[in-house]
N, C-alpha and C positions, 0 to 999 in steps of 0.2 A: 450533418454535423449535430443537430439536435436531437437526432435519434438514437445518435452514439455515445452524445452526453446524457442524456436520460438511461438508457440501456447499463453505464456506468455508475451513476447513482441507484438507478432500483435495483439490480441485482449482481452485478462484479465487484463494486467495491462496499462493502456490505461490512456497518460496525456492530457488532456482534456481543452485547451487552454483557455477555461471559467471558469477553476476553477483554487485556488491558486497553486505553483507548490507543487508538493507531495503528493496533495487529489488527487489519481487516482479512477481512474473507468474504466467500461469496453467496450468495441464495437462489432459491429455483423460488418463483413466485408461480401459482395457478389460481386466476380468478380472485388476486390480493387475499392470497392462503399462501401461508412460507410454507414450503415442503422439506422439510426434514429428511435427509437421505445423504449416504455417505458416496455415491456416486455421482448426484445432483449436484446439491450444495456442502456447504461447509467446508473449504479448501480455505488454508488459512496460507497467505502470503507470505513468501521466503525471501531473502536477498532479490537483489533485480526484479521484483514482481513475480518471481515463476512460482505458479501452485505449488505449492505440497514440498516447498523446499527445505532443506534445514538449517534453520540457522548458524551465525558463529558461536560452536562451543566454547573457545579460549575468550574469559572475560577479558583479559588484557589486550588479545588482539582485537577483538569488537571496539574495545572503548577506542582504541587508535583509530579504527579505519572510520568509527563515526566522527570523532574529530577532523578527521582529515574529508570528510565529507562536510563539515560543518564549513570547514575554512573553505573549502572549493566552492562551498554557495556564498561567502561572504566576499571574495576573489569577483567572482562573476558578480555580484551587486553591483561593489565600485566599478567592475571594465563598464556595466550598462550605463553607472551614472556619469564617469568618463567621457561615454559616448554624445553625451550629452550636453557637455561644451566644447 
């Protein structure tokens, strides 16, 4: 488990200071040298986590379905805190 959390901080979920904060991507590290390569690294995260995916083009449909992503995490708080009396 430690290896996998690490493995995902040093180089899968990788914030990438030329991109906005939250669009991560990923890096090839050798010998704490980032290697620059379009095969390697630099795969920026699309919907669901899949590499290289494309976003939602329609602004109006995005802004919906992150709201509706928003309420489904605020949904799932209250059942946890629910759960808890």
């Amino acid at each position: 488990w430690v290896f996998f959390c690490g493995y995902m901080e040093l180089f899968a979920c990788y914030q990438d200071p030329e991109l906005i904060p939250g669009k991560l991507s990923s890096r090839f590290v050798v010998g704490l040298t980032t290697i620059k390569s379009n095969n390697l690294s630099g795969w920026v995260f699309g919907p669901f986590g899949v590499p290289n995916a494309p976003s939602i083009a329609d602004p109006e449909l995005r802004k919906k379905k992150l709201n509706a992503e928003i309420a489904n995490g605020r949904l799932a708080m209250m059942a946890i805190i629910g759960m808890f009396f």
